[in-house]
PyMOL Python script that loads the backbone (N, CA, C, O; Angstrom):
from pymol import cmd

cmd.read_pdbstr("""\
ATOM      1  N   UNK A   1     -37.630  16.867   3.710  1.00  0.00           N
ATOM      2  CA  UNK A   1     -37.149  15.543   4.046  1.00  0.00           C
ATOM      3  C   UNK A   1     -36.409  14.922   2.868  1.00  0.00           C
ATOM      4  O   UNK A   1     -35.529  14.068   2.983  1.00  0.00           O
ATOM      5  N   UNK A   2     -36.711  15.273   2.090  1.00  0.00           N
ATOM      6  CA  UNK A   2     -36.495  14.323   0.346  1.00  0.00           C
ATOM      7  C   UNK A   2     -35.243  15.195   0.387  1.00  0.00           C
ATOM      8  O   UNK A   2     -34.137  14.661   0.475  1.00  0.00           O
ATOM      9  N   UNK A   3     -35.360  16.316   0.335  1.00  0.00           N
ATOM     10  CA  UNK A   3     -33.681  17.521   0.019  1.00  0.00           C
ATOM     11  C   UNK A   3     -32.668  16.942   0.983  1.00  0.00           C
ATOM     12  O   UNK A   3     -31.502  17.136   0.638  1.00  0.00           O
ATOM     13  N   UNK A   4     -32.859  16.227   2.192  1.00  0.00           N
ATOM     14  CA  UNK A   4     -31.710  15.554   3.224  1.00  0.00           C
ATOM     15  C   UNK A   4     -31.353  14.452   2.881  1.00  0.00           C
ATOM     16  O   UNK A   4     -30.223  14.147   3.260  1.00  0.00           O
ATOM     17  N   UNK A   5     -32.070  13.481   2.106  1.00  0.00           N
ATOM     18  CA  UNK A   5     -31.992  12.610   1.360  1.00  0.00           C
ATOM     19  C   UNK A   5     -30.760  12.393   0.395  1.00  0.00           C
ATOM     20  O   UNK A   5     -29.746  11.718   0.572  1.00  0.00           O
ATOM     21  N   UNK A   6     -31.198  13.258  -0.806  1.00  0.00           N
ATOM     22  CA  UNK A   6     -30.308  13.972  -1.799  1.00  0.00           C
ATOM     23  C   UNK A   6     -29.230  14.068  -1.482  1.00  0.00           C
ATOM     24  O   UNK A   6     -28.357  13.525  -2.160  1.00  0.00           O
ATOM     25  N   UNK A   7     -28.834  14.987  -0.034  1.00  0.00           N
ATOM     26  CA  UNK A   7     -27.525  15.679   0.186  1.00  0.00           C
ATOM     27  C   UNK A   7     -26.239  14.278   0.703  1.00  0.00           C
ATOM     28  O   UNK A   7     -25.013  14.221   0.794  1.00  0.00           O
ATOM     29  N   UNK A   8     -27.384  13.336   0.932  1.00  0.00           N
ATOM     30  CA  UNK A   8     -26.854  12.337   1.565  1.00  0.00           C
ATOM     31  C   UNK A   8     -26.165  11.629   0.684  1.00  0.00           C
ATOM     32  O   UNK A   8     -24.965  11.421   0.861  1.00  0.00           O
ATOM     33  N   UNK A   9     -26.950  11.078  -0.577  1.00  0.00           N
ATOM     34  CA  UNK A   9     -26.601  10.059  -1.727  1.00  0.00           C
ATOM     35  C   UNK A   9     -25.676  11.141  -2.469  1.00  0.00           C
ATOM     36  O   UNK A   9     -25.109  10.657  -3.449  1.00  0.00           O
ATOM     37  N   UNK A  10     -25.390  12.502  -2.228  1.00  0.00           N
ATOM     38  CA  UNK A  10     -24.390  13.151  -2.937  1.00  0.00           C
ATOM     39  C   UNK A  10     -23.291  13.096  -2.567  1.00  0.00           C
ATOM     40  O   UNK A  10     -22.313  13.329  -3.278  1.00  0.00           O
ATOM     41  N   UNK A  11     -23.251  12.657  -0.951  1.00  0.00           N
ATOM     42  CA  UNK A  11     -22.336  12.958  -0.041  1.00  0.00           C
ATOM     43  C   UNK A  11     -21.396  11.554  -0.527  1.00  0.00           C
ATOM     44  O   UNK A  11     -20.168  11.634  -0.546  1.00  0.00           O
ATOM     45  N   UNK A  12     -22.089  10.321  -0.900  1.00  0.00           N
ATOM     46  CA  UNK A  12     -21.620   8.905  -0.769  1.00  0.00           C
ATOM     47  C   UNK A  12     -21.234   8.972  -2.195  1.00  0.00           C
ATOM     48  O   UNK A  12     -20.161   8.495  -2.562  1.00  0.00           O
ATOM     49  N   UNK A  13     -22.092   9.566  -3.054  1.00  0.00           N
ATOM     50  CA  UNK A  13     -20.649   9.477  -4.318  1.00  0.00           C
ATOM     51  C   UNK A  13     -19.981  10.241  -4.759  1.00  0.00           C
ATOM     52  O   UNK A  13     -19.724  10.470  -5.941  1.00  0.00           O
ATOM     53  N   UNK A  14     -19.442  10.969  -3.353  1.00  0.00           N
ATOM     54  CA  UNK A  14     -18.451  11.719  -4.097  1.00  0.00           C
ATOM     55  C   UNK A  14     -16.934  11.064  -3.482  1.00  0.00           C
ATOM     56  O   UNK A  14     -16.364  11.098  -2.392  1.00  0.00           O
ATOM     57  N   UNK A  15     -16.574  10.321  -5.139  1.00  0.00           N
ATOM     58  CA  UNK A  15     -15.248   9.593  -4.793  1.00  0.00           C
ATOM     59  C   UNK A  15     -14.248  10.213  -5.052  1.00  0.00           C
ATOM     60  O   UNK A  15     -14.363  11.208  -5.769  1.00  0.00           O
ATOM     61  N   UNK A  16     -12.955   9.824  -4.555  1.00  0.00           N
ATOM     62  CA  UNK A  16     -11.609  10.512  -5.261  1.00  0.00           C
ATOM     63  C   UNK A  16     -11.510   9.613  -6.275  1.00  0.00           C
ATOM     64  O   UNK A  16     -12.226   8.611  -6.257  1.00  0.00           O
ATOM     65  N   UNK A  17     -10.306   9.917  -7.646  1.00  0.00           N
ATOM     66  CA  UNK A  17      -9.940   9.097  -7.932  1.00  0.00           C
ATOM     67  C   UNK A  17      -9.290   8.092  -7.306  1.00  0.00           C
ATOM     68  O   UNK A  17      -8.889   8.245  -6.152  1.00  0.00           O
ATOM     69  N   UNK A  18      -9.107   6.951  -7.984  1.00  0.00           N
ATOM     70  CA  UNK A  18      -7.645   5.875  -7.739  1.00  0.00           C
ATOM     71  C   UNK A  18      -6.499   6.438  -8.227  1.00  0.00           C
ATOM     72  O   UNK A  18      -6.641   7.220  -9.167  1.00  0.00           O
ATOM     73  N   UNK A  19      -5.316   6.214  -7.784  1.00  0.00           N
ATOM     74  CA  UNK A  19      -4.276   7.080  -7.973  1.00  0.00           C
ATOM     75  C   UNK A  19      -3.393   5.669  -8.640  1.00  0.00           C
ATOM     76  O   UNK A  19      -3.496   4.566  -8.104  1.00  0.00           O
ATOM     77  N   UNK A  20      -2.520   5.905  -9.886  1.00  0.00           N
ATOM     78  CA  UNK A  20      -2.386   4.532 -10.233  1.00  0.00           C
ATOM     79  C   UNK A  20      -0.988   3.921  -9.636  1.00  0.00           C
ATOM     80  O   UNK A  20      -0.094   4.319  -8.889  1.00  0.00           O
ATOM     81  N   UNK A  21      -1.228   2.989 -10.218  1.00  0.00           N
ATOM     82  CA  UNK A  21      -0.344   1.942  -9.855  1.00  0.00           C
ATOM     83  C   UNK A  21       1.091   2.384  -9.825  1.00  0.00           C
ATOM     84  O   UNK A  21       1.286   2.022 -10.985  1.00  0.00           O
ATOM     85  N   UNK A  22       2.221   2.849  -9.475  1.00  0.00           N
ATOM     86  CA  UNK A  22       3.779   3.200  -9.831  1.00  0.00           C
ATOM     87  C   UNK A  22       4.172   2.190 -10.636  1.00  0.00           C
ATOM     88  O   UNK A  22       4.714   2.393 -11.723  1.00  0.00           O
ATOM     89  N   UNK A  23       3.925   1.020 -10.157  1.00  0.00           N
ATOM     90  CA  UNK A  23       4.645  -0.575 -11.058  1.00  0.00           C
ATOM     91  C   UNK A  23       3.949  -0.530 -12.182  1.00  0.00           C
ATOM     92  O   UNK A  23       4.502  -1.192 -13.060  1.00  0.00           O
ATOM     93  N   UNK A  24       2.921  -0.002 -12.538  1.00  0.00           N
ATOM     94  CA  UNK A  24       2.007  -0.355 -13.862  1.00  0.00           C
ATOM     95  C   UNK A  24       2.377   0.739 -15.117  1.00  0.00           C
ATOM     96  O   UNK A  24       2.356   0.452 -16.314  1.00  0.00           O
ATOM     97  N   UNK A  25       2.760   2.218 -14.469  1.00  0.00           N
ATOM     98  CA  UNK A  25       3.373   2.931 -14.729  1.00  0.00           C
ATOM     99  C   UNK A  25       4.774   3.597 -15.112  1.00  0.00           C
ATOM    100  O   UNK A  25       5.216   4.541 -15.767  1.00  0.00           O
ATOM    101  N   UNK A  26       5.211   2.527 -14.301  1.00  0.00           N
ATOM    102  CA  UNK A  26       6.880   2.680 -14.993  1.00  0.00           C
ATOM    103  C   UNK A  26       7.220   1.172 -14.473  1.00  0.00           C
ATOM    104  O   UNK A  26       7.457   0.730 -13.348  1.00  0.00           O
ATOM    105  N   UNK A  27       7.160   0.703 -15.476  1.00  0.00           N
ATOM    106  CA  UNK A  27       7.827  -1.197 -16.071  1.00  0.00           C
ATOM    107  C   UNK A  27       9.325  -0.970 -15.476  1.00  0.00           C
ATOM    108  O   UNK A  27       9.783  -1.986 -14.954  1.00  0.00           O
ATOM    109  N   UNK A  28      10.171   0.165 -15.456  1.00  0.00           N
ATOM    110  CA  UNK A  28      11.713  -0.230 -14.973  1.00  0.00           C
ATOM    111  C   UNK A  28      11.316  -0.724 -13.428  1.00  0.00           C
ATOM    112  O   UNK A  28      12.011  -1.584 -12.887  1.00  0.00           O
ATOM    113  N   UNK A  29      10.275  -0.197 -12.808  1.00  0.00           N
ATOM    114  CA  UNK A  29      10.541  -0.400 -11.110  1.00  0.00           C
ATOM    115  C   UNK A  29      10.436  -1.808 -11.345  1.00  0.00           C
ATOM    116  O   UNK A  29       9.960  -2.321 -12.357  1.00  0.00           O
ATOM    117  N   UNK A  30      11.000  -2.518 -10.160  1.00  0.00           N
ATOM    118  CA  UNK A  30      11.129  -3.974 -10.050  1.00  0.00           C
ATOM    119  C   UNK A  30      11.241  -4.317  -8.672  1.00  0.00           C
ATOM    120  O   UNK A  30      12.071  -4.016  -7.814  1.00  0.00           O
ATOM    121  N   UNK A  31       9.974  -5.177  -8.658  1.00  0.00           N
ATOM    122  CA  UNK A  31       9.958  -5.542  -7.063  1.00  0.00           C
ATOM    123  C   UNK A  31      10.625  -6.637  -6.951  1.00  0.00           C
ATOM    124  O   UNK A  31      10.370  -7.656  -7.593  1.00  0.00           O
ATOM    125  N   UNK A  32      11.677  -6.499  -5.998  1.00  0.00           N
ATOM    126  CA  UNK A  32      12.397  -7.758  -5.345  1.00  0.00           C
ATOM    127  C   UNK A  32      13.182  -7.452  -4.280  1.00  0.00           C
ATOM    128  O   UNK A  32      13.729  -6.353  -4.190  1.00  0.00           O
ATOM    129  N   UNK A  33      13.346  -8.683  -3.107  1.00  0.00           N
ATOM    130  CA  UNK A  33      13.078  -8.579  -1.877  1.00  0.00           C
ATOM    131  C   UNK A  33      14.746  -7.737  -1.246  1.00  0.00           C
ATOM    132  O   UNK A  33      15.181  -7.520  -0.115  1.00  0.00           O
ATOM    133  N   UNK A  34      15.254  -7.478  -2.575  1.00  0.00           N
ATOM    134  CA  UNK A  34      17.057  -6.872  -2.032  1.00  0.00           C
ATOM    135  C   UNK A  34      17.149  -5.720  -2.592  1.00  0.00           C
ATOM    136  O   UNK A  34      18.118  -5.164  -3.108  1.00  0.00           O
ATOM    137  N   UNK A  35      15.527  -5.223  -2.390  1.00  0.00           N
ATOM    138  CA  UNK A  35      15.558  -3.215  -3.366  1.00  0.00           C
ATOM    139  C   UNK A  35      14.723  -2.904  -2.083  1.00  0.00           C
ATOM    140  O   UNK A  35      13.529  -2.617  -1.984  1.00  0.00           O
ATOM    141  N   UNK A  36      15.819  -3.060  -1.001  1.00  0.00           N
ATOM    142  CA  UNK A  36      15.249  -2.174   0.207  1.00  0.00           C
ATOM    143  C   UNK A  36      14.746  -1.124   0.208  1.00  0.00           C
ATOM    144  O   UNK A  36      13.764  -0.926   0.925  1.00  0.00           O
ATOM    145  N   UNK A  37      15.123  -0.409  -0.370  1.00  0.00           N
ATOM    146  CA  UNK A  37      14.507   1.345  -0.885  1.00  0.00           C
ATOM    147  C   UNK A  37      13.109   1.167  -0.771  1.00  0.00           C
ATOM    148  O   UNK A  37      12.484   1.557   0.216  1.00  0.00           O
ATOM    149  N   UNK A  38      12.494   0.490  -1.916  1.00  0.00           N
ATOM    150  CA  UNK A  38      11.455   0.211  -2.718  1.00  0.00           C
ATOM    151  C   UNK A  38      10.285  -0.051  -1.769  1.00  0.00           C
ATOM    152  O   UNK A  38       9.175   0.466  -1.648  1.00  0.00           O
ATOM    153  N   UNK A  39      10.991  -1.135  -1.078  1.00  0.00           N
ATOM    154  CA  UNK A  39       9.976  -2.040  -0.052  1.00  0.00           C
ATOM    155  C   UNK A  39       9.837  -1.545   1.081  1.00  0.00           C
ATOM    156  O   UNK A  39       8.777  -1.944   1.563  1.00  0.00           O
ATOM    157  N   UNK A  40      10.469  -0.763   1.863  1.00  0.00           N
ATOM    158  CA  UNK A  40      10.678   0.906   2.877  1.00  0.00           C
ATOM    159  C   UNK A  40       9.205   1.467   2.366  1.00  0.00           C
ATOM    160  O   UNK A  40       8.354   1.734   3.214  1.00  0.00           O
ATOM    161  N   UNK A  41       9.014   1.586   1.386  1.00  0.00           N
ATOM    162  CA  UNK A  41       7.990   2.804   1.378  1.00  0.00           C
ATOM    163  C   UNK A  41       6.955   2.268   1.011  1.00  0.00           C
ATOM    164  O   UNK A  41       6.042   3.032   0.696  1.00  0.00           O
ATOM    165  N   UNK A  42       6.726   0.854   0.922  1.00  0.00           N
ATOM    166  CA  UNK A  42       5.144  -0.211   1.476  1.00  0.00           C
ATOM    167  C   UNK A  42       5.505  -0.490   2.765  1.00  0.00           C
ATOM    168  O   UNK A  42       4.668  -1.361   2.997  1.00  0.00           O
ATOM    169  N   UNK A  43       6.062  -0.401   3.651  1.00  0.00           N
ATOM    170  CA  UNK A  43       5.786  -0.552   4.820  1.00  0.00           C
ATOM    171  C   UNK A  43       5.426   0.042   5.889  1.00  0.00           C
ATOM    172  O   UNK A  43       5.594   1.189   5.476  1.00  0.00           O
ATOM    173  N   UNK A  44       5.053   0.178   6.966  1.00  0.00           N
ATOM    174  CA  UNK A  44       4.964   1.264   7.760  1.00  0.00           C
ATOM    175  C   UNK A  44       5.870   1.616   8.554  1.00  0.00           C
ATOM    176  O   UNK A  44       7.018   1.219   8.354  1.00  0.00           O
ATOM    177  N   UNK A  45       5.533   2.537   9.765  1.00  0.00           N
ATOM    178  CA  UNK A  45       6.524   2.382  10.621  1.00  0.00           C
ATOM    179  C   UNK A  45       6.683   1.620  11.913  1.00  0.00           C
ATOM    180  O   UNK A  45       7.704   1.406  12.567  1.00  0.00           O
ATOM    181  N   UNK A  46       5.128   1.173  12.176  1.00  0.00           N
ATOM    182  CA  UNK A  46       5.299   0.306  12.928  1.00  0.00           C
ATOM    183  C   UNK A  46       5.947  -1.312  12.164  1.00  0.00           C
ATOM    184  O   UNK A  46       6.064  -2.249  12.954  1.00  0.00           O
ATOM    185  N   UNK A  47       6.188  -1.467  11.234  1.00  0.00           N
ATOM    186  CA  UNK A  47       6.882  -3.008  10.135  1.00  0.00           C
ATOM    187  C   UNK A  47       5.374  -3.060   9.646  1.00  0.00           C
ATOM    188  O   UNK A  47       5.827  -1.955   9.945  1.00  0.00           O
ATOM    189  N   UNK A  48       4.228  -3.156   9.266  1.00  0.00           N
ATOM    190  CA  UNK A  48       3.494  -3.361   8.908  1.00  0.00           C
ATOM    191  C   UNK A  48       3.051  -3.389   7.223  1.00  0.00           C
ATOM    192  O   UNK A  48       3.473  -2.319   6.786  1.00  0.00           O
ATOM    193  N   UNK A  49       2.617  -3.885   6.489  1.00  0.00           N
ATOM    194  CA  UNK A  49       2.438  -4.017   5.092  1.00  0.00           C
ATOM    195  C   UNK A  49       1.677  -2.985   5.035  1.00  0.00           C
ATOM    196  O   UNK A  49       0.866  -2.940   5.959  1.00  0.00           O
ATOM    197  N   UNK A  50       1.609  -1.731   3.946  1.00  0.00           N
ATOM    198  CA  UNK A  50       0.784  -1.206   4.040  1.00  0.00           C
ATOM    199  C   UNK A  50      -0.713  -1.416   3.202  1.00  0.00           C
ATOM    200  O   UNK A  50      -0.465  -1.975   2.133  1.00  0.00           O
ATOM    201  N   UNK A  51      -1.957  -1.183   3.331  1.00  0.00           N
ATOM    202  CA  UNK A  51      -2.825  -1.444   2.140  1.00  0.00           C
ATOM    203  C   UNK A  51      -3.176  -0.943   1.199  1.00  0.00           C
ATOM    204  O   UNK A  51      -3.420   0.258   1.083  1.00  0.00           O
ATOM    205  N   UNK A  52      -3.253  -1.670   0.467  1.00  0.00           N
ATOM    206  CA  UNK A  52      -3.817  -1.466  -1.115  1.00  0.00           C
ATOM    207  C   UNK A  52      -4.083   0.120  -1.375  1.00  0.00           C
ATOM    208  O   UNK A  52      -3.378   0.857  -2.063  1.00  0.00           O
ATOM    209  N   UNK A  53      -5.377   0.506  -0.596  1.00  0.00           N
ATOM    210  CA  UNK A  53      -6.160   1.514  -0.807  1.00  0.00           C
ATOM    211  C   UNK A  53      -5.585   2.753  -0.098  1.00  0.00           C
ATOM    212  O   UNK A  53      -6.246   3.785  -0.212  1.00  0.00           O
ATOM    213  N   UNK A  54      -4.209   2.806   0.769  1.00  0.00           N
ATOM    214  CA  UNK A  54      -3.004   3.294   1.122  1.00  0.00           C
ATOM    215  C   UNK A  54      -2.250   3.553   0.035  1.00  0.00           C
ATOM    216  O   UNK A  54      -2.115   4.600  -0.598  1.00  0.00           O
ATOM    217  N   UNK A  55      -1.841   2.635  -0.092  1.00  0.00           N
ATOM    218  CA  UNK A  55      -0.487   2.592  -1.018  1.00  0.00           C
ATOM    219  C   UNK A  55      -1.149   3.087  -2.370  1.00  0.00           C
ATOM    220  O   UNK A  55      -0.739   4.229  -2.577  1.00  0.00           O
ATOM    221  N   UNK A  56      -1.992   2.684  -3.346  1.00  0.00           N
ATOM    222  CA  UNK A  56      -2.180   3.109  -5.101  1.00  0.00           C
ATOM    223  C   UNK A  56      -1.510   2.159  -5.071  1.00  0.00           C
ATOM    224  O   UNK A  56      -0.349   2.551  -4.945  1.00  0.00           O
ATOM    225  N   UNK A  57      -1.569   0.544  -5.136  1.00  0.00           N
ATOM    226  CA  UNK A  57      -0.816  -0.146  -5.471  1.00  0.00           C
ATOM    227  C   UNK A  57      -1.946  -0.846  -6.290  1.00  0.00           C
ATOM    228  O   UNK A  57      -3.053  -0.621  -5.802  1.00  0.00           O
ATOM    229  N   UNK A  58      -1.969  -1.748  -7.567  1.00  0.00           N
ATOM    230  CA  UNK A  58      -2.955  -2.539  -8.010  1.00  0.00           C
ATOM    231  C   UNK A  58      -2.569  -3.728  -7.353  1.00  0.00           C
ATOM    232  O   UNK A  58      -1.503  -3.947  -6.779  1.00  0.00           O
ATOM    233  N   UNK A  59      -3.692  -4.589  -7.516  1.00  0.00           N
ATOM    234  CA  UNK A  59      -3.821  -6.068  -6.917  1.00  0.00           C
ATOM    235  C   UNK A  59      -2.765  -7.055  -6.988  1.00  0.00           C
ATOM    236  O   UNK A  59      -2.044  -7.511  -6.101  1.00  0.00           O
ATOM    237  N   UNK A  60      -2.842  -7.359  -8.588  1.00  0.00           N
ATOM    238  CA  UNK A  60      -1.559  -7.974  -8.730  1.00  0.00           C
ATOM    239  C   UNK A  60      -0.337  -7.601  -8.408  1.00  0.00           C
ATOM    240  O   UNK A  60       0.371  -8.508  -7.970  1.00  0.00           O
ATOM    241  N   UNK A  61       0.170  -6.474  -8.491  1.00  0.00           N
ATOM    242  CA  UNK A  61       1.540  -5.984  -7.579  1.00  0.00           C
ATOM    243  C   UNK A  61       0.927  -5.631  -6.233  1.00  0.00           C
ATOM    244  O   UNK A  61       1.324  -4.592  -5.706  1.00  0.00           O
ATOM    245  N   UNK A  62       0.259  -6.165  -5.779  1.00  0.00           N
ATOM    246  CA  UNK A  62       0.435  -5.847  -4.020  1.00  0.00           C
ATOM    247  C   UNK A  62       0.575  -7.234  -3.523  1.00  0.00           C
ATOM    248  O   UNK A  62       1.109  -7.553  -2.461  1.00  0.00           O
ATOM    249  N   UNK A  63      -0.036  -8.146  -4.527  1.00  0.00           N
ATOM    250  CA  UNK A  63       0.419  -9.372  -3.789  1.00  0.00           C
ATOM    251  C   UNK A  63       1.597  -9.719  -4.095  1.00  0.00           C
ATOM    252  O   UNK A  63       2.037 -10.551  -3.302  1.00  0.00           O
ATOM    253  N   UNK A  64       2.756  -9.256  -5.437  1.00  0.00           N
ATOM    254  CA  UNK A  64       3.924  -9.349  -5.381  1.00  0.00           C
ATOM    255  C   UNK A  64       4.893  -8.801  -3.901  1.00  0.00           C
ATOM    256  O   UNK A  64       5.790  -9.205  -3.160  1.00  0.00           O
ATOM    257  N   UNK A  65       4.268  -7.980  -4.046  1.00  0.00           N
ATOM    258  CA  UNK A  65       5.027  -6.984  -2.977  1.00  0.00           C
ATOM    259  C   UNK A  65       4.761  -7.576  -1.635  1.00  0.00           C
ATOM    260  O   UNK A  65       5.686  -7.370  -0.850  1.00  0.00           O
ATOM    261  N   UNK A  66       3.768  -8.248  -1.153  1.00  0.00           N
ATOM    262  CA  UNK A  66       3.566  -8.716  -0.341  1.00  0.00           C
ATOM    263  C   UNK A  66       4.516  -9.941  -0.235  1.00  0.00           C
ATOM    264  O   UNK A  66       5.345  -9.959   0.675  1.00  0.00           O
ATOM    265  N   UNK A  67       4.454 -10.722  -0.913  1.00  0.00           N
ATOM    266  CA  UNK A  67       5.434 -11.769  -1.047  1.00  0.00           C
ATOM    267  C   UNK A  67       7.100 -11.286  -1.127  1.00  0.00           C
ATOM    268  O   UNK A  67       7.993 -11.979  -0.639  1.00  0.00           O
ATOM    269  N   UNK A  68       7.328 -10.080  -1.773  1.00  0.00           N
ATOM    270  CA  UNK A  68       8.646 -10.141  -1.247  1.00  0.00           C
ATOM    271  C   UNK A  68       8.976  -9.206   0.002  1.00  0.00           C
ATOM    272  O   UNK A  68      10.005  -9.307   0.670  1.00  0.00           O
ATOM    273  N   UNK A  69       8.200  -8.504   0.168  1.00  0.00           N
ATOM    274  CA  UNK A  69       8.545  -8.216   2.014  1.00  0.00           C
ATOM    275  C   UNK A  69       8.170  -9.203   2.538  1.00  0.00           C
ATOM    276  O   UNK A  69       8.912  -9.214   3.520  1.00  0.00           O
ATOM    277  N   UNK A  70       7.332 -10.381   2.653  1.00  0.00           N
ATOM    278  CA  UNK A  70       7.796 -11.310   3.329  1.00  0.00           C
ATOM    279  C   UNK A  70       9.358 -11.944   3.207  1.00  0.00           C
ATOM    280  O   UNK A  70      10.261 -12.073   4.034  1.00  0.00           O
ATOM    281  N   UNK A  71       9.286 -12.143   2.352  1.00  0.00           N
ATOM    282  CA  UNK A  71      10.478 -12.945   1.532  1.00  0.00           C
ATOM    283  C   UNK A  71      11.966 -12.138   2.709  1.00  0.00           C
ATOM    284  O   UNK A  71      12.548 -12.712   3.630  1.00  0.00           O
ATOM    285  N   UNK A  72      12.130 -11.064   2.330  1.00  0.00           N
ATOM    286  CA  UNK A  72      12.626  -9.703   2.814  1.00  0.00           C
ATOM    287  C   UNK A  72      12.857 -10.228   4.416  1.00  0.00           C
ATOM    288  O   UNK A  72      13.927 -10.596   4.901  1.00  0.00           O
ATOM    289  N   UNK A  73      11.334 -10.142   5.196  1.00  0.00           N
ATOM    290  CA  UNK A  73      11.775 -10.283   6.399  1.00  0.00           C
ATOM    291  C   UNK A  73      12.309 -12.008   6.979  1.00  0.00           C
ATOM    292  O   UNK A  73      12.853 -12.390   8.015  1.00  0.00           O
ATOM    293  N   UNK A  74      11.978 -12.509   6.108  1.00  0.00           N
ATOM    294  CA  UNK A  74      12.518 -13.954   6.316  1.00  0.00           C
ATOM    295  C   UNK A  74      13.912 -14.214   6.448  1.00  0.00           C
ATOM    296  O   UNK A  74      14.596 -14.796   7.290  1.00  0.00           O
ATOM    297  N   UNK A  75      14.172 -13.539   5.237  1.00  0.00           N
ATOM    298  CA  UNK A  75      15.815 -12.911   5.524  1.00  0.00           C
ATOM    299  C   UNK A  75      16.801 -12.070   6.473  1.00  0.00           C
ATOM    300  O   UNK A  75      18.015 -11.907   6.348  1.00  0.00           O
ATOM    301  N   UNK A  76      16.083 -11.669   7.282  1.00  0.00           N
ATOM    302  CA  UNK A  76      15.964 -10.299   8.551  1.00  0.00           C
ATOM    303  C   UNK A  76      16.885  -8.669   7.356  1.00  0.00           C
ATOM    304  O   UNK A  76      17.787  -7.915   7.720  1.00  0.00           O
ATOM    305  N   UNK A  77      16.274  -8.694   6.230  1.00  0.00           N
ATOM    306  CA  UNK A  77      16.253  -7.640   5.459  1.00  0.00           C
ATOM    307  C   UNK A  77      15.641  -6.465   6.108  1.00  0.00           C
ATOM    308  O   UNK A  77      16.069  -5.314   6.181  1.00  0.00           O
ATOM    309  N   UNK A  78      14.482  -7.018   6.595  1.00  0.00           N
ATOM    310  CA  UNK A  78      13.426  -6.232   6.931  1.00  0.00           C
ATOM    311  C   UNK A  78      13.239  -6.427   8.495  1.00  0.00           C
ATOM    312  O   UNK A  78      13.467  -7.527   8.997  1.00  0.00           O
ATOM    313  N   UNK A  79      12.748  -5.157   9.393  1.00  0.00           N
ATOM    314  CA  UNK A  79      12.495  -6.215  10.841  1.00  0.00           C
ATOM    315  C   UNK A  79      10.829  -6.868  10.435  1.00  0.00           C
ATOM    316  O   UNK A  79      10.328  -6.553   9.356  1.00  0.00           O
ATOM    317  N   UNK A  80      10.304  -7.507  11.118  1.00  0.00           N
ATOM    318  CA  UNK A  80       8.786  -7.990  10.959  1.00  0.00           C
ATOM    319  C   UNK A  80       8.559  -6.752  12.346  1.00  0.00           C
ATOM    320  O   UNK A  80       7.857  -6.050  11.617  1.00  0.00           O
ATOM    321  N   UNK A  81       8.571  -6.252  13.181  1.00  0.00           N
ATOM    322  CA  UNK A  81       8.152  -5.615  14.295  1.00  0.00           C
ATOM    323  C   UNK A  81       8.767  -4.382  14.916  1.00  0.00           C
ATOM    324  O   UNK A  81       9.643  -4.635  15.744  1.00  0.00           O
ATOM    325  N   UNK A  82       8.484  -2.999  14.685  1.00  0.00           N
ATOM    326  CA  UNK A  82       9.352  -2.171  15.186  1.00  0.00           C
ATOM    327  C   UNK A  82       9.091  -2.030  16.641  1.00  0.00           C
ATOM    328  O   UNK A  82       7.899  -1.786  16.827  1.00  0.00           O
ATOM    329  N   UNK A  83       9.663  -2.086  17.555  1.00  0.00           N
ATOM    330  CA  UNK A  83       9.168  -1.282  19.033  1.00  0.00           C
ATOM    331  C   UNK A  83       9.759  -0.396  19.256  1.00  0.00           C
ATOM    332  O   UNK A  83      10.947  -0.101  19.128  1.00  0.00           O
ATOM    333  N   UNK A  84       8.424   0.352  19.820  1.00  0.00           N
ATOM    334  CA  UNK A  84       8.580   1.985  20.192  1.00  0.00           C
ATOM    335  C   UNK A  84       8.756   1.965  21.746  1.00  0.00           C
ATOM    336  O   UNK A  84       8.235   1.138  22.495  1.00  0.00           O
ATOM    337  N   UNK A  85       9.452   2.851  22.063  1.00  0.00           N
ATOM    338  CA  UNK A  85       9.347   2.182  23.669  1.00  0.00           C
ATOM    339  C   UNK A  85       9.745   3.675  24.123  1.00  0.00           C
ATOM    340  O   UNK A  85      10.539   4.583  23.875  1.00  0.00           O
ATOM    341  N   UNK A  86       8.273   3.196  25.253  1.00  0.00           N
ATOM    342  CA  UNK A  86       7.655   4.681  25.750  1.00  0.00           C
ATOM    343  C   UNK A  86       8.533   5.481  27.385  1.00  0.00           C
ATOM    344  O   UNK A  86       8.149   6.565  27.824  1.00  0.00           O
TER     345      UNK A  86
END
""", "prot")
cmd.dss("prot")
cmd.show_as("cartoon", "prot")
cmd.util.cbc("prot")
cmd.orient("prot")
């Protein structure tokens, strides 16, 4: 009973790393809302932001990034909604 135990609490910490940040890692990238490229590959394909624990993005640049794909779709840079149509 105790050995199923074990296998269990082995099972729960076994983490991956965090994969780091790209922005924290190379200072040239620069988030802003007219580097379509950039902001393409936090999003999904349905238009969706992608998350944190998705992306390797750190905190503070995800809420940048968040703010300028908003920013982005405010502008219709970006769509806010893709439809797929079946």
């Amino acid at each position: 009973m105790a050995s199923k135990r074990n296998q269990k609490k082995n099972k729960r910490k076994d983490h991956r790393r965090h994969k780091p940040c790209p922005f924290c890692t190379n200072p040239s990238l620069e988030i802003d809302y007219k580097n379509f490229d950039l902001l393409r590959r936090f999003v999904s394909e349905r238009g969706k932001i992608v998350a944190r624990r998705n992306s390797g993005v750190c905190a503070k640049h995800q809420r940048r990034l968040a703010k300028e794909i908003k920013r982005a779709r405010f502008l219709a840079l970006i769509p806010y909604v893709v439809y797929i149509y079946r």
